[in-house]
C-alpha positions in Angstrom: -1.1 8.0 10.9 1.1 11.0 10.5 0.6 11.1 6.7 -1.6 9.7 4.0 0.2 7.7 1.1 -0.7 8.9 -2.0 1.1 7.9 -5.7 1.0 10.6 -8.1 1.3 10.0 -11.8 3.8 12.7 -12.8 4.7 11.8 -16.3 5.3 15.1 -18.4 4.5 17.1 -15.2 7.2 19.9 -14.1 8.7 19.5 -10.7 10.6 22.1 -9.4 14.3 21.0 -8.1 17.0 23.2 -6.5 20.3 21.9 -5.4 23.7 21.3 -6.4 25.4 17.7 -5.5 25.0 14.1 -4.9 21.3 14.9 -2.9 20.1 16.9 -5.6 21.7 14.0 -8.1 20.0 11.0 -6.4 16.6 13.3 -6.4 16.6 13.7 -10.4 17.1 10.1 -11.3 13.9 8.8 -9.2 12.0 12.3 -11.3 13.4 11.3 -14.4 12.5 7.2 -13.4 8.7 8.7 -12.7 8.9 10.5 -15.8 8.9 14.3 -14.8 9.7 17.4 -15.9 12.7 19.0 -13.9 12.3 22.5 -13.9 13.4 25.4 -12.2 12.0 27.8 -9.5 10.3 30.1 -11.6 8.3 27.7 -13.4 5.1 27.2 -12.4 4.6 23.8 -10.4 2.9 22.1 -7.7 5.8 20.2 -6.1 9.2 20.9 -5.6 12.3 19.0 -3.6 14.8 21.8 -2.4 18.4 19.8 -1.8 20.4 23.0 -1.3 22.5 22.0 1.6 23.0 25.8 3.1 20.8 26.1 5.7 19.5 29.9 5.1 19.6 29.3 1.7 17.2 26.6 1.8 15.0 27.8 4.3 14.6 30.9 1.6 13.8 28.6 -1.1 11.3 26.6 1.4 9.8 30.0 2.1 9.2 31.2 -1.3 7.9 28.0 -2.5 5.5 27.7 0.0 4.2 31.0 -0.4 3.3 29.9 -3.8 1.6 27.1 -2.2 3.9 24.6 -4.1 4.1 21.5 -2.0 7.8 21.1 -0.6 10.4 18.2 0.2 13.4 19.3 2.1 16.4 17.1 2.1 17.3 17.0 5.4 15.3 18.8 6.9 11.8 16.4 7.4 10.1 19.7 9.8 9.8 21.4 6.4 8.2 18.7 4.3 4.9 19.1 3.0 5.7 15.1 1.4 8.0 13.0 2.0 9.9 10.6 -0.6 9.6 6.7 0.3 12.1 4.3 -0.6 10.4 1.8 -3.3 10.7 -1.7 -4.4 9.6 -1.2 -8.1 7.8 -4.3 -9.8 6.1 -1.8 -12.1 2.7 -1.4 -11.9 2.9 -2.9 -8.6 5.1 -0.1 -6.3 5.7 -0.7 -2.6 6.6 2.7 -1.1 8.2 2.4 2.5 8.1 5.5 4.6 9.2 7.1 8.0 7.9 10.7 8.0 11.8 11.6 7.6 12.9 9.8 10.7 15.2 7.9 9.2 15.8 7.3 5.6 18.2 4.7 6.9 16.0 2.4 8.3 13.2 2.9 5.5 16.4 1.4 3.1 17.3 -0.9 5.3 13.6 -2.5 5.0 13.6 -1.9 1.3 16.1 -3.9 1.2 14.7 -7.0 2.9 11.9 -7.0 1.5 13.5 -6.9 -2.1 14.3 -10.1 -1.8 10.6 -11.7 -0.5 8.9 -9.9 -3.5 9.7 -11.9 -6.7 10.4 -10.3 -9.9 7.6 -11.9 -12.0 5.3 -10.0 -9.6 4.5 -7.2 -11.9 3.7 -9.2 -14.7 1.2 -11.0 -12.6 -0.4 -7.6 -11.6 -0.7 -6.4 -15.4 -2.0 -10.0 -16.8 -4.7 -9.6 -13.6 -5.8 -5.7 -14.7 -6.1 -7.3 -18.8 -8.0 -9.8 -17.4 -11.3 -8.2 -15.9 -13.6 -8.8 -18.1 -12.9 -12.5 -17.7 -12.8 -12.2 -14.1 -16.6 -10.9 -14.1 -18.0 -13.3 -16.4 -16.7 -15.8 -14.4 -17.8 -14.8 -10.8 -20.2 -11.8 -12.0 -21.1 -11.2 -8.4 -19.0 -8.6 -7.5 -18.3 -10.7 -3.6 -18.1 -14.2 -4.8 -15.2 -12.4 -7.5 -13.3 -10.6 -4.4 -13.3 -13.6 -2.5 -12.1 -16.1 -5.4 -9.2 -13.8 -5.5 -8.7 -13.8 -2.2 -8.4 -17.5 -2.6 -5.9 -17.6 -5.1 -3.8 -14.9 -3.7 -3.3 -17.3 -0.3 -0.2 -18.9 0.9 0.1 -21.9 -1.4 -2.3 -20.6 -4.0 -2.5 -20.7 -7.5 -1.7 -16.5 -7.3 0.4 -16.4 -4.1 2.4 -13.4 -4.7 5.0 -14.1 -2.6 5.9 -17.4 -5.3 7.8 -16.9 -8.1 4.5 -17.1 -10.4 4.3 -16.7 -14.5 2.1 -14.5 -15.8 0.4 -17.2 -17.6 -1.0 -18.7 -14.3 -3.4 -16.2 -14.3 -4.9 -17.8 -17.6 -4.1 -21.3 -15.7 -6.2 -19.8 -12.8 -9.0 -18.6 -14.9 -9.5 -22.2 -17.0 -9.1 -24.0 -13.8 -11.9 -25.4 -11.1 -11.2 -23.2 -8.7 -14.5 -21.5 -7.0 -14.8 -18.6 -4.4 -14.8 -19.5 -0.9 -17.8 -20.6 0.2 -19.4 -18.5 3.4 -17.6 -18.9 6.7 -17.8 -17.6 9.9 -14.6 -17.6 12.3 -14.4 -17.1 15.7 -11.3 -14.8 16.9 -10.8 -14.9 20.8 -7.9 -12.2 20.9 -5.1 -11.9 24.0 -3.4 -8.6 22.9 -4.5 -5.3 21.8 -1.6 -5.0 20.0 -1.7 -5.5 15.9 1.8 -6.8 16.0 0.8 -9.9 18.4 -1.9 -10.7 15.7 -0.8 -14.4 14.3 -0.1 -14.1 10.4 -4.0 -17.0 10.0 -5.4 -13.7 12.1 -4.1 -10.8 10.2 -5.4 -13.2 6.9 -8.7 -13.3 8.2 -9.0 -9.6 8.9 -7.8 -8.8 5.2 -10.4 -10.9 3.9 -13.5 -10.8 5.7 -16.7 -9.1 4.9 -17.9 -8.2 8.4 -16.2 -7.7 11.2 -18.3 -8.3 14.3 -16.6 -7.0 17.3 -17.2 -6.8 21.1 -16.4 -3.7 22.9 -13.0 -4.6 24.3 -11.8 -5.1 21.3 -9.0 -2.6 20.4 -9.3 0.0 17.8 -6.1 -0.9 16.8 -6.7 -4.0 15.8 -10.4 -3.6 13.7 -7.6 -1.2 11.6 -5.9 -3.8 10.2 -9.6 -5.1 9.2 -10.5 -4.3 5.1 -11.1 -0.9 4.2 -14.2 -1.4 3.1 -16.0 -4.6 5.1 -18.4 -3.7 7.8 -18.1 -3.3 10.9 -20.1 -4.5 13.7 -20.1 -3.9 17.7 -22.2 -6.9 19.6 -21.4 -8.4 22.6 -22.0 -11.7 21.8 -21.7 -14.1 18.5 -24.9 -14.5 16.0 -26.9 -17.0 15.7 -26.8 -16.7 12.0 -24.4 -15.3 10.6 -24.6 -13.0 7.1 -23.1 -14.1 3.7 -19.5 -14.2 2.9 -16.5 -14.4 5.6 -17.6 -12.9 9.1 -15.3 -12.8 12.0 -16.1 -12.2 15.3 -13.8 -11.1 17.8 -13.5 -10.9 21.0 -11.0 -9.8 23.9 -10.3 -12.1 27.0 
Protein backbone atom coordinates (compact mmCIF):
# COMPACT_ATOMS: atom_id res chain seq x y z
CA UNK A 1 0.00 0.00 0.00
CA UNK A 2 1.89 3.00 -1.28
CA UNK A 3 -0.23 5.34 0.94
CA UNK A 4 -2.56 5.34 3.81
CA UNK A 5 -6.15 7.02 3.24
CA UNK A 6 -6.87 9.39 5.67
CA UNK A 7 -10.15 12.09 5.54
CA UNK A 8 -9.34 15.21 7.15
CA UNK A 9 -12.08 17.48 8.46
CA UNK A 10 -10.93 20.87 7.18
CA UNK A 11 -13.82 23.12 7.84
CA UNK A 12 -12.43 26.74 8.77
CA UNK A 13 -8.86 25.36 8.38
CA UNK A 14 -6.47 27.52 6.05
CA UNK A 15 -4.93 25.72 3.15
CA UNK A 16 -2.42 27.23 1.33
CA UNK A 17 -3.11 27.40 -2.70
CA UNK A 18 -0.73 28.82 -5.38
CA UNK A 19 -1.65 28.87 -9.03
CA UNK A 20 -3.21 30.72 -11.59
CA UNK A 21 -5.83 28.85 -14.14
CA UNK A 22 -8.20 26.12 -14.66
CA UNK A 23 -5.82 23.61 -12.24
CA UNK A 24 -5.70 25.95 -9.57
CA UNK A 25 -9.76 26.75 -10.38
CA UNK A 26 -10.90 23.07 -10.16
CA UNK A 27 -8.47 22.82 -6.78
CA UNK A 28 -10.54 25.77 -4.91
CA UNK A 29 -14.02 24.51 -5.60
CA UNK A 30 -13.35 20.79 -3.99
CA UNK A 31 -11.46 23.43 -0.75
CA UNK A 32 -14.29 25.55 -0.69
CA UNK A 33 -16.91 22.08 -1.07
CA UNK A 34 -14.72 20.75 2.12
CA UNK A 35 -15.15 24.01 3.72
CA UNK A 36 -11.54 25.48 3.91
CA UNK A 37 -9.82 28.37 4.22
CA UNK A 38 -7.87 29.38 0.98
CA UNK A 39 -4.97 31.23 1.91
CA UNK A 40 -1.81 32.29 0.75
CA UNK A 41 1.86 31.19 1.11
CA UNK A 42 2.71 33.15 3.98
CA UNK A 43 0.08 32.06 6.15
CA UNK A 44 0.63 29.63 8.43
CA UNK A 45 -0.73 26.11 7.38
CA UNK A 46 -0.26 22.50 7.35
CA UNK A 47 -1.31 21.65 3.73
CA UNK A 48 -0.93 23.33 0.64
CA UNK A 49 -1.65 22.28 -3.26
CA UNK A 50 0.87 24.26 -5.50
CA UNK A 51 -0.83 24.35 -9.33
CA UNK A 52 1.63 26.75 -10.78
CA UNK A 53 2.28 25.25 -14.05
CA UNK A 54 6.11 26.71 -14.48
CA UNK A 55 8.16 24.06 -13.74
CA UNK A 56 11.01 26.09 -11.70
CA UNK A 57 8.55 28.10 -10.28
CA UNK A 58 6.84 25.31 -8.74
CA UNK A 59 9.55 23.35 -7.66
CA UNK A 60 10.50 26.76 -5.65
CA UNK A 61 7.26 26.87 -4.09
CA UNK A 62 7.42 22.93 -3.38
CA UNK A 63 10.78 23.77 -1.78
CA UNK A 64 9.83 26.40 0.43
CA UNK A 65 6.80 24.74 1.59
CA UNK A 66 8.34 21.86 2.52
CA UNK A 67 10.90 23.34 4.41
CA UNK A 68 8.16 24.61 6.52
CA UNK A 69 7.07 21.14 6.81
CA UNK A 70 3.72 21.96 5.26
CA UNK A 71 2.44 18.95 3.56
CA UNK A 72 2.37 19.37 -0.36
CA UNK A 73 0.16 18.45 -3.52
CA UNK A 74 1.70 19.18 -6.80
CA UNK A 75 -0.46 19.28 -9.76
CA UNK A 76 1.30 17.38 -12.14
CA UNK A 77 3.88 16.53 -10.69
CA UNK A 78 2.80 13.18 -8.26
CA UNK A 79 7.12 12.66 -7.30
CA UNK A 80 6.49 15.85 -5.23
CA UNK A 81 3.33 14.96 -3.33
CA UNK A 82 3.37 14.56 0.19
CA UNK A 83 -0.85 13.62 -0.50
CA UNK A 84 -2.60 13.06 -3.15
CA UNK A 85 -6.23 14.28 -3.98
CA UNK A 86 -8.83 11.32 -4.86
CA UNK A 87 -11.61 11.61 -7.07
CA UNK A 88 -14.93 11.17 -4.77
CA UNK A 89 -18.37 10.08 -5.07
CA UNK A 90 -20.00 12.29 -2.39
CA UNK A 91 -23.25 10.81 -0.60
CA UNK A 92 -22.37 13.04 2.39
CA UNK A 93 -21.43 11.61 5.31
CA UNK A 94 -20.66 8.61 3.40
CA UNK A 95 -17.40 9.69 0.95
CA UNK A 96 -15.81 7.13 -1.40
CA UNK A 97 -12.36 8.51 -2.28
CA UNK A 98 -10.71 6.65 -5.41
CA UNK A 99 -6.94 7.00 -5.65
CA UNK A 100 -3.88 6.19 -7.91
CA UNK A 101 -0.83 7.58 -6.11
CA UNK A 102 -0.88 10.25 -9.21
CA UNK A 103 -0.65 7.62 -11.90
CA UNK A 104 -3.43 8.54 -13.59
CA UNK A 105 -6.11 10.91 -12.58
CA UNK A 106 -7.76 9.59 -15.66
CA UNK A 107 -8.44 6.33 -14.84
CA UNK A 108 -9.29 7.28 -10.99
CA UNK A 109 -12.33 9.50 -13.00
CA UNK A 110 -12.99 7.04 -15.17
CA UNK A 111 -13.95 4.59 -12.01
CA UNK A 112 -15.59 7.44 -10.25
CA UNK A 113 -17.60 7.51 -12.72
CA UNK A 114 -18.89 3.97 -12.85
CA UNK A 115 -19.32 3.61 -9.74
CA UNK A 116 -21.60 6.82 -9.51
CA UNK A 117 -24.07 5.06 -10.92
CA UNK A 118 -23.99 1.57 -8.53
CA UNK A 119 -24.09 3.80 -5.38
CA UNK A 120 -27.72 5.21 -5.01
CA UNK A 121 -28.46 8.57 -3.86
CA UNK A 122 -30.52 7.85 -0.73
CA UNK A 123 -27.28 6.24 0.53
CA UNK A 124 -26.22 8.99 2.75
CA UNK A 125 -29.38 9.34 4.34
CA UNK A 126 -29.24 5.73 5.26
CA UNK A 127 -25.75 6.34 6.85
CA UNK A 128 -26.89 9.45 8.96
CA UNK A 129 -30.49 7.67 10.18
CA UNK A 130 -27.87 4.52 11.18
CA UNK A 131 -25.28 7.05 13.25
CA UNK A 132 -28.88 8.74 15.15
CA UNK A 133 -29.79 5.45 15.74
CA UNK A 134 -27.11 3.85 18.16
CA UNK A 135 -28.55 3.91 21.12
CA UNK A 136 -31.34 1.79 19.69
CA UNK A 137 -29.01 -0.38 18.00
CA UNK A 138 -27.42 -1.34 21.50
CA UNK A 139 -30.46 -1.83 23.44
CA UNK A 140 -31.45 -4.05 20.92
CA UNK A 141 -28.40 -6.41 20.45
CA UNK A 142 -26.40 -5.00 23.55
CA UNK A 143 -23.68 -7.48 22.86
CA UNK A 144 -21.32 -5.57 21.06
CA UNK A 145 -20.84 -9.09 18.32
CA UNK A 146 -24.38 -10.19 18.12
CA UNK A 147 -24.92 -6.04 17.08
CA UNK A 148 -21.96 -6.24 14.32
CA UNK A 149 -23.28 -9.22 12.97
CA UNK A 150 -27.07 -8.13 12.77
CA UNK A 151 -25.77 -5.45 10.69
CA UNK A 152 -23.91 -7.41 8.75
CA UNK A 153 -27.06 -9.15 8.02
CA UNK A 154 -29.01 -6.37 6.94
CA UNK A 155 -26.37 -4.81 4.94
CA UNK A 156 -26.35 -8.23 2.60
CA UNK A 157 -27.32 -8.50 -0.96
CA UNK A 158 -31.13 -8.54 -0.70
CA UNK A 159 -31.31 -7.17 2.84
CA UNK A 160 -33.40 -5.01 4.49
CA UNK A 161 -30.07 -2.36 4.41
CA UNK A 162 -28.41 -3.42 1.17
CA UNK A 163 -26.63 -0.36 0.22
CA UNK A 164 -26.29 -1.01 -3.07
CA UNK A 165 -30.71 -0.64 -3.24
CA UNK A 166 -32.23 2.30 -3.54
CA UNK A 167 -33.27 2.24 0.35
CA UNK A 168 -35.30 5.18 2.43
CA UNK A 169 -34.01 6.27 5.29
CA UNK A 170 -37.01 5.12 7.16
CA UNK A 171 -36.02 1.49 6.61
CA UNK A 172 -33.68 1.76 9.12
CA UNK A 173 -36.66 2.36 11.73
CA UNK A 174 -38.45 -0.62 9.52
CA UNK A 175 -35.26 -2.61 10.32
CA UNK A 176 -35.10 -1.83 13.96
CA UNK A 177 -39.14 -2.66 14.66
CA UNK A 178 -38.77 -5.72 12.58
CA UNK A 179 -37.89 -9.66 13.56
CA UNK A 180 -34.85 -9.67 12.23
CA UNK A 181 -31.99 -11.32 14.69
CA UNK A 182 -28.11 -11.51 14.30
CA UNK A 183 -26.75 -14.38 12.56
CA UNK A 184 -26.51 -17.19 14.49
CA UNK A 185 -22.73 -18.80 14.84
CA UNK A 186 -21.42 -20.40 11.67
CA UNK A 187 -18.42 -21.92 10.57
CA UNK A 188 -17.50 -22.00 6.72
CA UNK A 189 -15.11 -23.93 5.08
CA UNK A 190 -13.07 -22.03 2.26
CA UNK A 191 -10.90 -24.37 0.01
CA UNK A 192 -9.17 -21.58 -2.08
CA UNK A 193 -7.55 -22.18 -5.90
CA UNK A 194 -5.81 -18.76 -6.31
CA UNK A 195 -3.59 -16.62 -4.25
CA UNK A 196 -4.87 -13.90 -5.92
CA UNK A 197 -7.64 -11.50 -4.13
CA UNK A 198 -9.20 -10.70 -7.42
CA UNK A 199 -10.02 -14.62 -8.15
CA UNK A 200 -11.90 -14.50 -4.69
CA UNK A 201 -15.80 -15.19 -5.67
CA UNK A 202 -17.93 -12.04 -4.47
CA UNK A 203 -19.94 -15.26 -1.44
CA UNK A 204 -15.91 -15.39 -0.55
CA UNK A 205 -14.88 -11.78 -0.33
CA UNK A 206 -18.53 -11.61 1.87
CA UNK A 207 -17.39 -14.03 4.16
CA UNK A 208 -14.00 -12.53 4.72
CA UNK A 209 -15.70 -9.07 5.51
CA UNK A 210 -17.79 -10.58 7.98
CA UNK A 211 -16.08 -13.17 9.92
CA UNK A 212 -14.79 -13.15 13.37
CA UNK A 213 -11.85 -15.50 13.02
CA UNK A 214 -9.99 -16.29 10.31
CA UNK A 215 -8.42 -19.71 10.64
CA UNK A 216 -5.83 -20.21 8.05
CA UNK A 217 -3.40 -22.85 6.87
CA UNK A 218 0.07 -21.89 5.89
CA UNK A 219 -0.36 -21.84 2.19
CA UNK A 220 -2.71 -19.57 2.40
CA UNK A 221 -1.63 -16.11 0.77
CA UNK A 222 -1.03 -13.03 2.65
CA UNK A 223 -2.82 -11.40 0.13
CA UNK A 224 -5.79 -12.82 0.57
CA UNK A 225 -6.18 -12.89 4.88
CA UNK A 226 -5.91 -8.80 3.78
CA UNK A 227 -9.07 -8.56 2.43
CA UNK A 228 -10.12 -10.38 5.91
CA UNK A 229 -11.74 -7.60 8.68
CA UNK A 230 -9.53 -5.26 10.18
CA UNK A 231 -10.11 -6.30 13.34
CA UNK A 232 -11.22 -10.34 13.42
CA UNK A 233 -8.57 -12.72 14.52
CA UNK A 234 -6.48 -14.41 12.88
CA UNK A 235 -5.45 -17.86 13.21
CA UNK A 236 -2.63 -20.22 11.54
CA UNK A 237 -3.60 -24.23 11.97
CA UNK A 238 -3.15 -26.72 9.61
CA UNK A 239 -6.15 -28.44 9.95
CA UNK A 240 -10.06 -27.49 10.78
CA UNK A 241 -11.31 -27.51 14.64
CA UNK A 242 -13.24 -29.65 16.01
CA UNK A 243 -15.24 -26.94 17.66
CA UNK A 244 -15.29 -24.10 16.43
CA UNK A 245 -15.43 -20.49 18.63
CA UNK A 246 -18.57 -18.15 18.63
CA UNK A 247 -19.60 -16.02 15.81
CA UNK A 248 -18.64 -16.62 11.95
CA UNK A 249 -15.26 -18.59 11.65
CA UNK A 250 -13.77 -19.42 8.30
CA UNK A 251 -11.23 -21.57 7.66
CA UNK A 252 -9.21 -21.63 4.65
CA UNK A 253 -7.22 -23.49 3.05
CA UNK A 254 -4.99 -23.58 -0.30
CA UNK A 255 -5.11 -26.72 -2.76
Amino acid sequence: MHSLPLFVRLNGRPVILLGDGEPAAAKRRLLDRAGAQIVGEDTQASLAIVAIEDDAEAEAAIARLKARGVLVNAVDRPSACDFTLPAIIDRDPVLIAIGTGGASAGLAKALRQRLEQLIPAGLGAIAAALGSARSKMRARWPEAADRRRAIDAAFDPGGPLDPLSATEASAVDDWLAGKAQAVATAFHHITLTSDAPDDLTLAQARLLGQADTVLHTSRVAPAILDRARADAARVACEAAPIEAPEGMTLFLDRL
